[in-house]
C-alpha positions in Angstrom: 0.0 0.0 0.0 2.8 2.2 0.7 4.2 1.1 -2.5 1.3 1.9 -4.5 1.6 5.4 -2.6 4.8 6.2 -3.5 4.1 5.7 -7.1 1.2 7.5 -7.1 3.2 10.2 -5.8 5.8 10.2 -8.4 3.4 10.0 -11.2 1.8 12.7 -9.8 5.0 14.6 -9.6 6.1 13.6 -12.8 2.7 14.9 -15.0 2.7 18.2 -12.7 6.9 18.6 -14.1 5.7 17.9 -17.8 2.8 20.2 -17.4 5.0 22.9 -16.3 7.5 22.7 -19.1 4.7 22.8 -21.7 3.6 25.6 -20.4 7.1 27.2 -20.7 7.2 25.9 -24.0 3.6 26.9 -24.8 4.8 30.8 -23.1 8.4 31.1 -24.8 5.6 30.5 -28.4 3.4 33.0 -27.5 6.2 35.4 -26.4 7.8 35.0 -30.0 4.4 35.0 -32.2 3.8 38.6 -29.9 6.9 39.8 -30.3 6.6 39.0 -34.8 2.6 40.4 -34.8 4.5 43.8 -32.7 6.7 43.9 -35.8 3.9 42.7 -38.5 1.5 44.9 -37.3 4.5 47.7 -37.3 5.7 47.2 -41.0 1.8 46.3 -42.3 -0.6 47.6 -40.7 -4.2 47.9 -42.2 -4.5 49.9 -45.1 -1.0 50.0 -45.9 0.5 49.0 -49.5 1.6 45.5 -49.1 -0.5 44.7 -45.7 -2.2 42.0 -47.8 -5.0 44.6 -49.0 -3.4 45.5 -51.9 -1.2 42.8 -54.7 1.7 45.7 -55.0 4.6 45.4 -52.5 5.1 48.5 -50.4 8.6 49.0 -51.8 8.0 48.6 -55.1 6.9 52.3 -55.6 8.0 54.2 -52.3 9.9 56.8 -51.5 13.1 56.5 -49.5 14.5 59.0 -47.3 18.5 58.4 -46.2 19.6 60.1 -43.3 23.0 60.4 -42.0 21.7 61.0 -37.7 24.3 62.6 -36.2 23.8 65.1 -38.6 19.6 65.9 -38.9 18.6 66.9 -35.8 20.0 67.0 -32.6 17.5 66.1 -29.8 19.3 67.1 -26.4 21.5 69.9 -27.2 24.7 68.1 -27.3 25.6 69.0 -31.0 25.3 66.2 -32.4 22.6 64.4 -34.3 20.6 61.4 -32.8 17.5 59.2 -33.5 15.2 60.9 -30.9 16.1 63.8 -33.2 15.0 62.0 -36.4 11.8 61.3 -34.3 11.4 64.9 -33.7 10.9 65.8 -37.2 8.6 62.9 -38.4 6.1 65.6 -39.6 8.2 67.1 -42.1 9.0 64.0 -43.7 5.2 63.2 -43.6 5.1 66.1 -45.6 7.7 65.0 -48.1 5.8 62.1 -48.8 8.2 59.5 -46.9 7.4 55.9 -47.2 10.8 54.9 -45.6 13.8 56.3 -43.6 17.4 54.8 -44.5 19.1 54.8 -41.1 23.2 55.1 -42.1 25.9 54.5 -40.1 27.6 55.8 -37.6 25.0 56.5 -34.7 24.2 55.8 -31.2 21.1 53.1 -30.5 19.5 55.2 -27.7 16.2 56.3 -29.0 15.7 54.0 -31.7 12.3 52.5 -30.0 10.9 56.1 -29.9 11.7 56.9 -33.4 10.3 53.4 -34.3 6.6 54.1 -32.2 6.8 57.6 -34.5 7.4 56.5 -37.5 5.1 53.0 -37.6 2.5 56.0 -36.2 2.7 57.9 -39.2 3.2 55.0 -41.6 6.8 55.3 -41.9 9.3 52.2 -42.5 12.9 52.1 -40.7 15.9 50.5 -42.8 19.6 50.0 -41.6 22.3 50.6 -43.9 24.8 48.0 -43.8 27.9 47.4 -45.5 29.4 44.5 -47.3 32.8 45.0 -46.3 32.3 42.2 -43.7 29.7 39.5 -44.3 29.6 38.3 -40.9 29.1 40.9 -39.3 26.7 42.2 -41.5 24.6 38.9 -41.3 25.1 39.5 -37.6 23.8 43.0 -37.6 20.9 42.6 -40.0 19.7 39.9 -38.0 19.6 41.9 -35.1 18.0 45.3 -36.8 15.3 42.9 -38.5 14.1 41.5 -35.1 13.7 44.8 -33.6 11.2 46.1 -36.3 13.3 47.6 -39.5 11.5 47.0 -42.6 14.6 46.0 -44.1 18.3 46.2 -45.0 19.9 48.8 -47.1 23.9 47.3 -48.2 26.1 49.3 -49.8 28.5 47.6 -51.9 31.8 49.5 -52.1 33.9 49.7 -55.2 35.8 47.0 -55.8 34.3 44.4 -53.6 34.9 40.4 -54.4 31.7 39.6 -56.7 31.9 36.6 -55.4 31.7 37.6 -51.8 28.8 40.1 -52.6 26.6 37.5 -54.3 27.0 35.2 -51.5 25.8 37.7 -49.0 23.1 39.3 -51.1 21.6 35.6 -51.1 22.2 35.0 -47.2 20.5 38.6 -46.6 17.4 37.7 -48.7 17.0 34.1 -46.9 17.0 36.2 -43.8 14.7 38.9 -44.8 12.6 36.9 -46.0 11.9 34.8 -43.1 10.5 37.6 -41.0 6.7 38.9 -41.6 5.6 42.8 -43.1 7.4 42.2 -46.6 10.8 43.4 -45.1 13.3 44.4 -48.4 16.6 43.8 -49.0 18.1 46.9 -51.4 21.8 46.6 -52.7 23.4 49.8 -53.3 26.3 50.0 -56.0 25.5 53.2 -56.7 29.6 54.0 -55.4 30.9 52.6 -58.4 28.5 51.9 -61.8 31.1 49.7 -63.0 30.1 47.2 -60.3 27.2 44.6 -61.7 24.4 44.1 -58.7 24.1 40.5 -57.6 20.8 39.0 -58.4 18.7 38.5 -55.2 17.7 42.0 -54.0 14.4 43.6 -54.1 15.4 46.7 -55.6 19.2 48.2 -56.5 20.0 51.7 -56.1 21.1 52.9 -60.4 21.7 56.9 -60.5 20.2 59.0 -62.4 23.2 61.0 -63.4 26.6 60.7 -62.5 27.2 64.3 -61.7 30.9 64.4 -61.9 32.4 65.0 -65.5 28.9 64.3 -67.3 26.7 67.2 -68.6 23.3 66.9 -67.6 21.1 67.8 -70.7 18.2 65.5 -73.0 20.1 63.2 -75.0 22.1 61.9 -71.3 18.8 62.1 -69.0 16.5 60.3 -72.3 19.3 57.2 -72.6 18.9 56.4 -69.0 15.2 56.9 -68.9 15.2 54.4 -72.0 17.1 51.9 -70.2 15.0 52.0 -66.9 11.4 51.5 -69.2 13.6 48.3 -70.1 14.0 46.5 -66.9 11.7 43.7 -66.0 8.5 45.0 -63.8 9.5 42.2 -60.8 12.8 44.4 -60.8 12.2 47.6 -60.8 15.3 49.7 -60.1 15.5 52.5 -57.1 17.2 56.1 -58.5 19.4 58.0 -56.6 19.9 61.5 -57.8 23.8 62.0 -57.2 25.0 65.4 -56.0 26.6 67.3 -58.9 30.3 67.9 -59.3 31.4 71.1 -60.9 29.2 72.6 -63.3 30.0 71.5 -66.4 28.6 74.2 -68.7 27.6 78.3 -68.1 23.7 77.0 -68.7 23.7 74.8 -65.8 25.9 77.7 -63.6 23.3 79.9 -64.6 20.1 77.8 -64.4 21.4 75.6 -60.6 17.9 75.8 -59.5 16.0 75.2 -62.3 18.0 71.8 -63.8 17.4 70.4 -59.5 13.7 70.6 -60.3 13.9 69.0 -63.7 16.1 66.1 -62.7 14.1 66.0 -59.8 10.9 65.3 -62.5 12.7 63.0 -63.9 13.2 61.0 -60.9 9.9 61.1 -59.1 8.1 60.7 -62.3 10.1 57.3 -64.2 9.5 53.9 -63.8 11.0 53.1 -60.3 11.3 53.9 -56.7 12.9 57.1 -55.1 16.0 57.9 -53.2 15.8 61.2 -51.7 19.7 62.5 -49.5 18.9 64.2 -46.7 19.0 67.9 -47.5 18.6 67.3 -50.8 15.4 69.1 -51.2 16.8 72.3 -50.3 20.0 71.8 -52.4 22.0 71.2 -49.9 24.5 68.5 -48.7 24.8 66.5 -45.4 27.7 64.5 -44.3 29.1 63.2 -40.8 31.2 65.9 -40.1 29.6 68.3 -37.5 30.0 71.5 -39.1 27.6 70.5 -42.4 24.2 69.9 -40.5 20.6 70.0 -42.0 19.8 73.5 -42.2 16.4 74.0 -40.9 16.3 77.8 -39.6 19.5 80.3 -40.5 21.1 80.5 -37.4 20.2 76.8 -37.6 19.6 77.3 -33.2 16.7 75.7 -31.3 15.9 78.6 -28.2 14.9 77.9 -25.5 11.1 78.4 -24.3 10.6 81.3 -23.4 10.0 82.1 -19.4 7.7 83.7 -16.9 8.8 86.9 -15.6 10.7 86.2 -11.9 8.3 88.6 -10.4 5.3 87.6 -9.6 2.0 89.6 -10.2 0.2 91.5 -8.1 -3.4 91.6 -7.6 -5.3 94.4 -6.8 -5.7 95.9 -3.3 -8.9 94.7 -2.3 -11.5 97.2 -2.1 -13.3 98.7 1.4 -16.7 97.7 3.0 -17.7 101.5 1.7 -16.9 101.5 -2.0 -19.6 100.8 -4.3 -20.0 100.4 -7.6 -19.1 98.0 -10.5 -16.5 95.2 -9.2 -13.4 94.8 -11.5 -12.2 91.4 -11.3 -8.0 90.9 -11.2 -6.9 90.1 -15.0 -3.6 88.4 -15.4 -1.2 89.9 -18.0 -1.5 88.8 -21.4 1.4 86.5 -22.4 3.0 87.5 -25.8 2.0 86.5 -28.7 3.5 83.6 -31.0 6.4 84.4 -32.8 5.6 85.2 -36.6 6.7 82.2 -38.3 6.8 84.4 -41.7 9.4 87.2 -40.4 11.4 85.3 -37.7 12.7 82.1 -39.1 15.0 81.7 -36.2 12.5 81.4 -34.2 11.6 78.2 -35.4 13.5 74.6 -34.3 16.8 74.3 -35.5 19.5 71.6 -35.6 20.3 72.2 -32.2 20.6 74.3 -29.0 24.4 74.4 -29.3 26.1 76.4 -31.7 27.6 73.9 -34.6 29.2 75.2 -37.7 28.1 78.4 -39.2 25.1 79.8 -39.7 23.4 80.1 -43.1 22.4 83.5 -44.5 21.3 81.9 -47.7 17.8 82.7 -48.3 17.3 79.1 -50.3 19.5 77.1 -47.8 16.8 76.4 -45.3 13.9 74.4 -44.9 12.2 77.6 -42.8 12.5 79.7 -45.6 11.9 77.4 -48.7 9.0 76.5 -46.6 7.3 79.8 -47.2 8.0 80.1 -50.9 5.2 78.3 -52.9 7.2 78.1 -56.0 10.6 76.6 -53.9 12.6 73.4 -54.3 11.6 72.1 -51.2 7.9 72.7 -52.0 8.1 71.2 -55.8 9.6 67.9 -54.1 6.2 67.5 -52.1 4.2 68.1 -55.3 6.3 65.3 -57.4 6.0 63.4 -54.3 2.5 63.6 -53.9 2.1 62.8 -57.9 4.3 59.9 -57.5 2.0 57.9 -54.6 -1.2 59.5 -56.0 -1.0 58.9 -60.2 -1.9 55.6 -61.1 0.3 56.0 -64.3 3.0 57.2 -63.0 3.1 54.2 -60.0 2.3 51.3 -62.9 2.2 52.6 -66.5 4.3 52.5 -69.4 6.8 54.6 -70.9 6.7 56.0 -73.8 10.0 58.4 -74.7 9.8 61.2 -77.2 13.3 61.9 -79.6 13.4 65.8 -78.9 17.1 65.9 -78.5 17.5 68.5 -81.2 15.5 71.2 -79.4 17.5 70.0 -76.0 13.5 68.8 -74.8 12.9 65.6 -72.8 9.5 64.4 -72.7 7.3 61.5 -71.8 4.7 59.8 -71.6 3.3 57.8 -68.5 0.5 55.7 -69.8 -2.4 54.8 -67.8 -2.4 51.1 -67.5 -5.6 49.4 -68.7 -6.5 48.1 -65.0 -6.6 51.5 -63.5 -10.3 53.4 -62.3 -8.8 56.3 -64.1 -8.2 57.0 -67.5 -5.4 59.9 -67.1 -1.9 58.9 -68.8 0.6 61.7 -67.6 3.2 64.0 -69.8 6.2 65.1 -68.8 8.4 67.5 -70.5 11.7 69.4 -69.3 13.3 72.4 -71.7 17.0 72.4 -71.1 17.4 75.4 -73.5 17.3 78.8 -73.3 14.3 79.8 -75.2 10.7 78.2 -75.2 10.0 74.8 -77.2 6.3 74.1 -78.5 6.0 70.3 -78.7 3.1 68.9 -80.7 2.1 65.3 -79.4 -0.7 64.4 -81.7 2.0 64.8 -84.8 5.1 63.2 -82.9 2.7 60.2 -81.5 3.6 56.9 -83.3 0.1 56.2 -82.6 -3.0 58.4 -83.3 -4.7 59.8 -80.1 -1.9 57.8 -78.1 -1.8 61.1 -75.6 -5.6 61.3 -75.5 -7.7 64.3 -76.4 -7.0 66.7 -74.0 -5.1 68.8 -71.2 -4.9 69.5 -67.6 -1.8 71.0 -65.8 -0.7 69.2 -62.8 2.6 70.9 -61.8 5.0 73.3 -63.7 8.3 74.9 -62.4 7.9 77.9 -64.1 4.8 80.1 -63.6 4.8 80.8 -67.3 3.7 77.9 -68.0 0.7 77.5 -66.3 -0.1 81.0 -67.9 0.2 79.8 -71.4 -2.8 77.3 -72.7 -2.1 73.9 -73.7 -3.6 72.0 -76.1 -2.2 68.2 -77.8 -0.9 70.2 -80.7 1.1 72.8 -79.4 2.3 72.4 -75.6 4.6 75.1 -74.4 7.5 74.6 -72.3 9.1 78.1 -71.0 13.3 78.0 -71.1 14.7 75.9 -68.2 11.5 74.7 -66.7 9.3 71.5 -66.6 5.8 71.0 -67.2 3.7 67.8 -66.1 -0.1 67.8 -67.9 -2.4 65.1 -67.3 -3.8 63.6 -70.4 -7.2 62.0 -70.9 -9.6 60.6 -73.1 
C-alpha cells in the first residue's frame, strides 16, 4: 500500500513537471508569435501597401528618405545628431511624402524604439544601412536590426568588392529577410561605383540618375537612362538615386542651378522606379558626418529655448473697502505675448540644435524655414512630385513612352495609364533644357493616333509661365529651363 503510494506520488509529480515545461514551452511560443505580430503589425498595418489589402509590394513604388543621424537633428542639445532627433521631425518628412527612412551609419542606438513608435505611427518604414565590407558581421547585424522592427536592409556595396563575396551575401541577406513577416526588403546599393554589376537577389538596386561628376546633364544623357530604366523587368524595378553634382560643367547649368534640380528631380519622381531622396537634398544642400555640415532647418540653424515667466510675480489688486460701491473689476492676469511670426522670424523656429555647430546660413534658399514659405521653392516642388508619384496611377504602374526631342534639347514623356486602372489619365512630362521656349506637338510626334488622348490638364510646372500659357495636344509650351507635367485623358 505504501508502495502503491509512493508511485502515485511520483506519477503525480512527474505529470505536474511535464505540465509545467509545456507551459514554458507553450509561453516562450506565445512570447515570439507577440513579439513577430508587434513587428507585423509595425511594418503592415491595415491599409498599408503590401499589408495583404493591396497585390503591389510597399517598396516597389515608395519613396526613400536616407539620413545620415548625427547630422539631422539634434535632440538634447549636445551638438550632435541622434534618432530621438530623427523622431522629432517625423512631420516634415510626412510632408515629403516619406514611405521609408534609411538609417546610415555611424550612430548611437539610444532612441531608436521612440523613433520606431513615431514613425510606424505615421506610416513610416525604418531601414539599416549596412555594408558589405564584412559578411559576418553584416549577417550578424541585419539579424539583429530585423528582429527589432526595421522593414529591411539597405547594403552598400563598395567599389571594388569580391563579386563573389557580394553574391554570397546578397543571397544569405534575402534568406534572412525573407523569413520575417511585413514584406521586409533587402536593397543593394552600388551606386559607389557603376562599373560594379548588382548581384541578383535583392528587391530593388540603387542605379543613378546622373553621374554628376564629368557628365553634362542635358536631354540626349537624362532620355538614354530613362530608356534603359522603361527596359528593366517590372518584378525588378530599379531605385534612382539623384547623385550630387560635381562642378558645373557648362555656363547654362551655372546659370540655371535651380531650375535643372527641379527638372532632374521630374525626372526621378516621375520614371519607372522607386525614389531615393539625401537628406538635404530638397533644399539643395549636402549632409555629411562631419559636424559642421548639418541640415539646415532655420538660418542660425539654433533651437531657443522656451521662453520664461517673468521672476516677479503679479500683483493683484488691493482689495477694495466695505464702503466703496459700484461696478466690481475682477483681477486680469497679464496677457502673455503673442506667437512668434513664423513668416518674419525664421530663427525662431526649431533648428539643428541648441548648441552652436558650424556656421550659420544667411542663404535665403538654404533652409527648410525659408523654402517653406516660398510656394514656388525646391523644397515645395519635391512635395508636389512626391504627392504625384503615390497619387497617379500611371505614373506608379504605366508604361513609358520616350519622345526623340534631343534637337531642341527637350525631354518628354509619356506615363501611360495602364488598362487596370479606375482612371483614365496617362501623364506627360516634359523638361526644356534650352534657353528659349520649345512648343511640342504630341498628336503629330505620336507613333500612334490619339496615343496622348484628347486633352489637357496641368498638374505641376516649375515655371509660372507655363501655367499661364494654354495647352492644347498640338502645341504644348514649355518656358526655357522649366518643366511642365499635364495630365492627359480621353
Amino acid at each position: 500500500m505504501r508502495g502503491s503510494n509512493i508511485f502515485s506520488a511520483n506519477a503525480a509529480s512527474t505529470v505536474a513537471l511535464r505540465l509545467a515545461h509545456a507551459r514554458s514551452a507553450l509561453s516562450a511560443v506565445l512570447l515570439c508569435f507577440l513579439c513577430f505580430s508587434l513587428h507585423s503589425q509595425t511594418l503592415a498595418r491595415p491599409g498599408w501597401a503590401g499589408s495583404g489589402l493591396s497585390a503591389e509590394t510597399w517598396w516597389r513604388d515608395a519613396v526613400f528618405y536616407r539620413v545620415a543621424p548625427l547630422t539631422f537633428q539634434d535632440s538634447d542639445g549636445d551638438g550632435k545628431g541622434d534618432l530621438r532627433g530623427i523622431a522629432q521631425r517625423m512631420s516634415y518628412l510626412q510632408s515629403l511624402g516619406v514611405d521609408a527612412i534609411v538609417l546610415q551609419a555611424p550612430f548611437e542606438e539610444n532612441g531608436f524604439d521612440d523613433l520606431l513608435s513615431e514613425a510606424s505611427r505615421r506610416h513610416i518604414r525604418l531601414l539599416i544601412a549596412l555594408t558589405s565590407s564584412n559578411s559576418a558581421n553584416a549577417i550578424a547585424a541585419g539579424r539583429l536590426w530585423l528582429t527589432r522592427g526595421c522593414a529591411g536592409i539597405w547594403l552598400r556595396v563598395p567599389a571594388k568588392s569580391d563579386a563573389v563575396q557580394t553574391a554570397e551575401l546578397i543571397g544569405s541577406l534575402r534568406k534572412l529577410t525573407d523569413s520575417f513577416p511585413g514584406q521586409r526588403v533587402l536593397v543593394e546599393d552600388t551606386s559607389g561605383d557603376p562599373a560594379v554589376v548588382p548581384a541578383p537577389g535583392a528587391q530593388l538596386v540603387v542605379r543613378p540618375l546622373i553621374d554628376g561628376v564629368g557628365e553634362r546633364t542635358d536631354a540626349l544623357s537624362l532620355r538614354v537612362q530613362l530608356a534603359q530604366l522603361s527596359t528593366v523587368p517590372r518584378g525588378s524595378a530599379p531605385l534612382i538615386l539623384l547623385v550630387k553634382h560635381g562642378a558645373a560643367q557648362s555656363t547654362e547649368e551655372t546659370n540655371h542651378h535651380e531650375a535643372l534640380r527641379k527638372m532632374l528631380a521630374a525626372a526621378m519622381f516621375l520614371s519607372r522606379a522607386a525614389v531615393l531622396v539625401e537628406a538635404g537634398e530638397e533644399i539643395d544642400s549636402s549632409t555629411t558626418d562631419a559636424p559642421d555640415n548639418v541640415m539646415r532647418w532655420t538660418p542660425s540653424n539654433l533651437t531657443r529655448a522656451p521662453a520664461t515667466e517673468s521672476a516677479a510675480t503679479p500683483q493683484p489688486p488691493p482689495p477694495r473697502r466695505e464702503d466703496e460701491y459700484g461696478p466690481y473689476v475682477p483681477y486680469v492676469a497679464a496677457k502673455k505675448p503673442n506667437a512668434v511670426d513664423q513668416t518674419t522670424d525664421l530663427d525662431a523656429l526649431p533648428g539643428f540644435s541648441s548648441t552652436p555647430v558650424g556656421k550659420a546660413s544667411a542663404e535665403k534658399h538654404e533652409t527648410v524655414a525659408s523654402e517653406d514659405n516660398e510656394a514656388n521653392s525646391l523644397l515645395n516642388f519635391y512635395r508636389r512630385l512626391s504627392q504625384l508619384h503615390h497619387e497617379a496611377a500611371a505614373l506608379r504602374s504605366g508604361a513609358t513612352s520616350l519622345l526623340n526631342l534631343d534637337a531642341d534639347n527637350v525631354l518628354a514623356w509619356l506615363r501611360k495609364v495602364p488598362s487596370s486602372a479606375r482612371t483614365s489619365a496617362s501623364v506627360i512630362i516634359a523638361c526644356n533644357f534650352g534657353d528659349t521656349a520649345k512648343t511640342i506637338a504630341f498628336t503629330t510626334t505620336s507613333p500612334k493616333q490619339n496615343a496622348y488622348g484628347n486633352s489637357l490638364r496641368p498638374l505641376l510646372s516649375s515655371s509660372p509661365v507655363n501655367a499661364q500659357v494654354v495647352q492644347r495636344l498640338s502645341a504644348v509650351v514649355v518656358a526655357p529651363w522649366s518643366v511642365v507635367v499635364l495630365s492627359s485623358s480621353r
